[in-house]
N, C-alpha and C positions, 0 to 999 in steps of 0.2 A: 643043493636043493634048488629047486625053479620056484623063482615065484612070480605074478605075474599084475601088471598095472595096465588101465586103461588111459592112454589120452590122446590129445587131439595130435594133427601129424604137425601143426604151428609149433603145440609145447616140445614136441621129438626134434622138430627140426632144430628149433631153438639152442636146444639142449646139444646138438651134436655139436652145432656153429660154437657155442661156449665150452664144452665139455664137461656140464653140469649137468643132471636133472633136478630139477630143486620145485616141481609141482605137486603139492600134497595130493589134489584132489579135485574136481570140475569145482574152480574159481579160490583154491585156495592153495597157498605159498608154503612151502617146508619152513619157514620161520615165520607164518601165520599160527602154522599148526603143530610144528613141533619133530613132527614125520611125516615119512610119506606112506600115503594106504598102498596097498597090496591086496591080493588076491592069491591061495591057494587054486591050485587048476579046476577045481569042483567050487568054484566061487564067482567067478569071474565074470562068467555068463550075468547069472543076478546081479550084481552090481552093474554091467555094461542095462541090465535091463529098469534097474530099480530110479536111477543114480544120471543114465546120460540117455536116456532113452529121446526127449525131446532136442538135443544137438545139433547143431543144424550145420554143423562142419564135418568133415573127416576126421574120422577117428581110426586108432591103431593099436592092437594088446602089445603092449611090450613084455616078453619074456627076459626072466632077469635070471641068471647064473649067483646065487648069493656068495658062493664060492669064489666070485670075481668084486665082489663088494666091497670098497675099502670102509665101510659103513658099517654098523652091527645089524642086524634084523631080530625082533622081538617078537612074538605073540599074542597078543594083546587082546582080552574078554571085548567084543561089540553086541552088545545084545545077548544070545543065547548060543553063541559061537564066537569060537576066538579068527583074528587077523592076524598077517603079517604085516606087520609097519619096520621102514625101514627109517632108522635114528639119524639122519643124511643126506646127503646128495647120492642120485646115481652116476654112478659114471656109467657113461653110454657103452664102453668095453664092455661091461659085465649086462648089457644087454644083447643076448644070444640071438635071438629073433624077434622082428617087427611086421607081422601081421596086421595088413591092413581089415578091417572090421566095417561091414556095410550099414549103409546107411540106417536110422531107425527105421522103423514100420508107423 
């Protein structure tokens, strides 16, 4: 399955130099928060718009290959739709493509 994350190209860069991703979410830590949010393909968009719309850095979708995950991924109720939250770190491997994403409006 694909699932998909927003963030900045500092936290991707980051992440590759360590071979971690370990960012929950715009300004929060995988052991802040427990997981890390995710996004279904039909989701992503809204959160890039709801969530990081005022940013004022580069930003990048990461596609994730779950199937490459040494992490579980869960589905988890937010509101009146469910999420993929992944219980871990990513490893950059199981990142398939990095789309860089333009700037807000």
């Amino acid at each position: 399955m694909r699932i998909f994350h927003v963030a900045t190209v500092a936290d991707w860069e980051e992440a590759r130099a360590s071979g971690s991703y370990t960012t929950s979410t715009r300004g929060r830590t995988l052991a802040e928060e427990g997981f890390i949010h995710a996004s279904r393909e039909d989701q992503w968009r809204e959160v890039l718009r709801r969530w990081y719309a005022d940013v004022g850095e580069p930003l990048v979708l990461l596609e994730i290959d779950t199937d490459l995950l040494r992490a579980p991924v869960v589905e988890e109720p937010v509101g009146e739709e469910t999420f993929p939250h992944v219980l871990g770190p990513i490893d950059p491997d199981a990142v398939v493509a990095v789309v860089p994403l333009p700037a807000p409006a």
